[in-house]
BALOBA-1460 file (C-alpha; in Angstrom, 3 decimals):
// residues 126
<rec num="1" residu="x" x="-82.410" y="-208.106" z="50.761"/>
<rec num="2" residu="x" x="-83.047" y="-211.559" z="52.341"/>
<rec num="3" residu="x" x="-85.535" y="-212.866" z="49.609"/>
<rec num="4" residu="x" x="-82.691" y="-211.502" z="47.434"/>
<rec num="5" residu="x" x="-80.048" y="-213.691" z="48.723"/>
<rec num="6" residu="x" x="-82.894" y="-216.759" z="50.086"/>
<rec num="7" residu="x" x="-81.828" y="-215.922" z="53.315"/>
<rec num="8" residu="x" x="-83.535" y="-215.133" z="56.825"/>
<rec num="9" residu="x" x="-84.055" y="-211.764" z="57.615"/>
<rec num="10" residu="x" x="-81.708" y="-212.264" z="60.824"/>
<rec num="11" residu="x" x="-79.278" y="-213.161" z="58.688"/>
<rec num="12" residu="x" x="-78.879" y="-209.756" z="57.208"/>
<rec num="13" residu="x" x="-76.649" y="-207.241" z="59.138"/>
<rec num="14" residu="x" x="-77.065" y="-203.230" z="59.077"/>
<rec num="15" residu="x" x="-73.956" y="-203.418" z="57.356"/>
<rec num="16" residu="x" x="-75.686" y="-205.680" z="54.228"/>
<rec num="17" residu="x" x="-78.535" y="-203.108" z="54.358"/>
<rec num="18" residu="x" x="-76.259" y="-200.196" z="54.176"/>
<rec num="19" residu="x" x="-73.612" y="-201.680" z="51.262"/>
<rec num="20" residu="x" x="-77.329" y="-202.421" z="49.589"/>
<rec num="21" residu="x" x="-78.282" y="-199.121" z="49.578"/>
<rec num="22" residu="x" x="-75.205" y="-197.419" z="48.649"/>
<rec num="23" residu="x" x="-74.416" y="-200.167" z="45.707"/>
<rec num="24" residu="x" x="-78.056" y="-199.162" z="44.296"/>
<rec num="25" residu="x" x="-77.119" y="-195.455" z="44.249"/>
<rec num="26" residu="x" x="-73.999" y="-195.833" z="42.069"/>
<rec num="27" residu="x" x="-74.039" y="-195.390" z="38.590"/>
<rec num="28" residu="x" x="-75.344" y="-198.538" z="37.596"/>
<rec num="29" residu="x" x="-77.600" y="-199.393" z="40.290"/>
<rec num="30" residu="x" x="-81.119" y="-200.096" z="39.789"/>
<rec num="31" residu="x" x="-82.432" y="-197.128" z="41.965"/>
<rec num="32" residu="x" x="-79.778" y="-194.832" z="40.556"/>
<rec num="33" residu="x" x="-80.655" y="-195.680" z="37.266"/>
<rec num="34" residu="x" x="-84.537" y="-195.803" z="37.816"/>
<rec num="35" residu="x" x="-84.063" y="-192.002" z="39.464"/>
<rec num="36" residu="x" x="-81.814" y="-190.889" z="36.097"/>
<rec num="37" residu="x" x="-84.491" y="-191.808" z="33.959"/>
<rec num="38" residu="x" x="-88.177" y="-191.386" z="35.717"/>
<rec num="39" residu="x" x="-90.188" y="-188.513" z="34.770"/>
<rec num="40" residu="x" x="-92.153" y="-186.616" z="37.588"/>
<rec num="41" residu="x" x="-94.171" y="-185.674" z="35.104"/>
<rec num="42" residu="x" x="-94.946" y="-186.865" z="31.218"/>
<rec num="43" residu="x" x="-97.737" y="-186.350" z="28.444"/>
<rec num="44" residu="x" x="-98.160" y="-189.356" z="26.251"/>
<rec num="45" residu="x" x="-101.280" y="-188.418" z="23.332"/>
<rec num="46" residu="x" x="-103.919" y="-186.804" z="25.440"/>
<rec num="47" residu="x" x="-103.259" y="-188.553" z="29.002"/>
<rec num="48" residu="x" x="-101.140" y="-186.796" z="31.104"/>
<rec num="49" residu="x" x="-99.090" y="-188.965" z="34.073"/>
<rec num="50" residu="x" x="-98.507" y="-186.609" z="37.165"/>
<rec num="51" residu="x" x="-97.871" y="-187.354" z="41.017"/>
<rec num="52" residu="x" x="-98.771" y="-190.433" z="40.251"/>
<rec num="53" residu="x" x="-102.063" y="-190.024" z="38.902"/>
<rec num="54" residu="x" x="-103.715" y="-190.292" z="35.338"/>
<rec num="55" residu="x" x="-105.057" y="-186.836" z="33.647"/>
<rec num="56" residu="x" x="-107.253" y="-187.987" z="30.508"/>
<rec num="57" residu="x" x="-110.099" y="-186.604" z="28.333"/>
<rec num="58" residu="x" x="-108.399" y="-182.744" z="28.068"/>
<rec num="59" residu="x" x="-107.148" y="-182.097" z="31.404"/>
<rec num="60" residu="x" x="-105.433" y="-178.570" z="31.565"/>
<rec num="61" residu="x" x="-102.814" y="-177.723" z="33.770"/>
<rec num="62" residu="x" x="-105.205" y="-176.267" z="35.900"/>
<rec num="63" residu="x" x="-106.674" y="-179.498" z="36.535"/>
<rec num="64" residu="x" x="-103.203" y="-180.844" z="37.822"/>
<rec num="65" residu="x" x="-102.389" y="-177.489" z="39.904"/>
<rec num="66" residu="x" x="-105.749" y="-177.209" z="41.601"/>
<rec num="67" residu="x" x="-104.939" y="-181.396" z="43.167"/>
<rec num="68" residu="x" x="-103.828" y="-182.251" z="46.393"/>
<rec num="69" residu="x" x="-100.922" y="-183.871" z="45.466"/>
<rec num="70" residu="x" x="-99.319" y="-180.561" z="43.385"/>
<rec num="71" residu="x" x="-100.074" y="-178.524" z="46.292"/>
<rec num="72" residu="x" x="-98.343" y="-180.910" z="48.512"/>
<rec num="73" residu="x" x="-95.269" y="-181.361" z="46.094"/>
<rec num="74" residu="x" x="-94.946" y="-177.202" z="46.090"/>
<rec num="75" residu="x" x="-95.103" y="-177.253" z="50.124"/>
<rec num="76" residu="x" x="-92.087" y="-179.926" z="49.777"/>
<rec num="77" residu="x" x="-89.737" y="-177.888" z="46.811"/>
<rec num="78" residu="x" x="-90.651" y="-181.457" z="44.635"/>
<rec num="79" residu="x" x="-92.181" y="-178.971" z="42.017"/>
<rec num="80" residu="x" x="-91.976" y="-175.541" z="40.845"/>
<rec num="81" residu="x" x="-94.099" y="-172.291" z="41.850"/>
<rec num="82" residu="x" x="-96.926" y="-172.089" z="40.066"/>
<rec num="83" residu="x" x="-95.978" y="-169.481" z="37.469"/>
<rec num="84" residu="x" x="-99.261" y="-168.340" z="35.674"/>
<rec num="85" residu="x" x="-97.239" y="-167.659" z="32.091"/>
<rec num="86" residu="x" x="-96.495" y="-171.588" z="32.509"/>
<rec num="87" residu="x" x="-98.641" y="-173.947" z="29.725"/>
<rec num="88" residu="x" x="-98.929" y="-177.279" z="30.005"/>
<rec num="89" residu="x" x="-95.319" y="-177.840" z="28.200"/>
<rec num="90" residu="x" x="-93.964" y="-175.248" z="29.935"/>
<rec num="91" residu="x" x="-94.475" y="-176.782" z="33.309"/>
<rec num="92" residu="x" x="-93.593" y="-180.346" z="32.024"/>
<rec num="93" residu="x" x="-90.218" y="-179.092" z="31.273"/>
<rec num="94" residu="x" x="-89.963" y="-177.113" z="34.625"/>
<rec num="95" residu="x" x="-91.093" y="-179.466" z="36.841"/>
<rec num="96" residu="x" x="-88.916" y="-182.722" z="35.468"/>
<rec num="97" residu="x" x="-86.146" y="-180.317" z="35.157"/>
<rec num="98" residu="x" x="-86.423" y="-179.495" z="39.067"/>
<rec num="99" residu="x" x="-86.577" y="-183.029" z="39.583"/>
<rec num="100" residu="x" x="-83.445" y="-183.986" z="37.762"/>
<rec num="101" residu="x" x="-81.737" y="-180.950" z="40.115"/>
<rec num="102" residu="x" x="-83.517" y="-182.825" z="43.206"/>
<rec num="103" residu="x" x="-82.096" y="-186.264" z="42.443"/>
<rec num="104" residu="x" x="-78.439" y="-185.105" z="42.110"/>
<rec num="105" residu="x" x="-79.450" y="-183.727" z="45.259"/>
<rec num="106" residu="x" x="-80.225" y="-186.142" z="47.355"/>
<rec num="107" residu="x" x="-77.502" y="-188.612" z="45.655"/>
<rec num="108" residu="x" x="-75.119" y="-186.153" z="46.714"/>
<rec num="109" residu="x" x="-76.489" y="-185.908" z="50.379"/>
<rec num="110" residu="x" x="-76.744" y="-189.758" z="50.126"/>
<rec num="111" residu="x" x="-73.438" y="-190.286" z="49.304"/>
<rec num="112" residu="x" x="-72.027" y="-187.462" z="51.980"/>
<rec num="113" residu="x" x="-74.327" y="-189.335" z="54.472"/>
<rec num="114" residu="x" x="-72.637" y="-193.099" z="54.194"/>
<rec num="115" residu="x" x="-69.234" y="-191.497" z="54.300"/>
<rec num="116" residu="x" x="-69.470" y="-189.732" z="57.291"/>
<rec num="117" residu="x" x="-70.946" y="-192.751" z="59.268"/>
<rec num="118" residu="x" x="-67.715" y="-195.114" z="57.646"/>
<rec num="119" residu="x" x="-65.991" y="-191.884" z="59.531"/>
<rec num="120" residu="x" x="-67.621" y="-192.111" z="62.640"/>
<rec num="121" residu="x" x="-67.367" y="-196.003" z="62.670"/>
<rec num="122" residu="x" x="-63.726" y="-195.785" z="63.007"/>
<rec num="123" residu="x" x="-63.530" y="-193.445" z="65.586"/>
<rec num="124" residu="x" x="-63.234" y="-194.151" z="69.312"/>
<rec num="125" residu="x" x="-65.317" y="-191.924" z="71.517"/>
<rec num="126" residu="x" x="-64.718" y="-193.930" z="74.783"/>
């Protein structure tokens, strides 16, 4: 935020961070609108773009389920089961579908989250 503005980092109060944040989650924002549109997982010809990783040459979903990551992201709920009637465009679907569901998610619990501190903020506990 303060190379955005030029500005020193001390001159950038919680409350810039948090109107940051919750400006970028709005429709519109560039993290709203870079969750609406990434793909957890994508084939493009024969390379296949998962968890952040490159599958080339013929990798099978097998190749993908049997990685660290995709064990990891099941542990987490950031991808489906492993369902053994799934093929490769099966689980594509399925898993960027469950992501899409996850985002609204955590937009939701985002958006919950700011209110209810601009609620606690006015309150007077003393």
């Amino acid at each position: 935020l303060a190379h955005i503005r030029v500005a020193g980092a001390e001159s950038i109060s919680n409350r810039d961070v948090t109107k940051s944040f919750e400006d970028n989650l709005k429709p519109g924002g560039h993290t709203s609108e870079y969750l609406r549109m990434v793909q957890l997982a994508v084939k493009i010809g024969d390379t296949i773009f998962a968890y952040s990783e490159v599958y080339a040459d013929g990798c099978q979903l097998s190749d993908i389920r049997s990685g660290f990551r995709h064990q990891n992201a099941i542990r987490l709920g950031m991808t489906p089961p492993d369902d053994p009637a799934d093929d490769l465009k099966a689980w594509l679907t399925k898993a960027n579908k469950l992501a899409r569901t996850n985002v609204r998610g955590w937009k939701y619990k985002a958006s919950f989250i700011v209110r209810q501190e601009k609620d606690d903020e006015g309150t007077d506990d003393a």
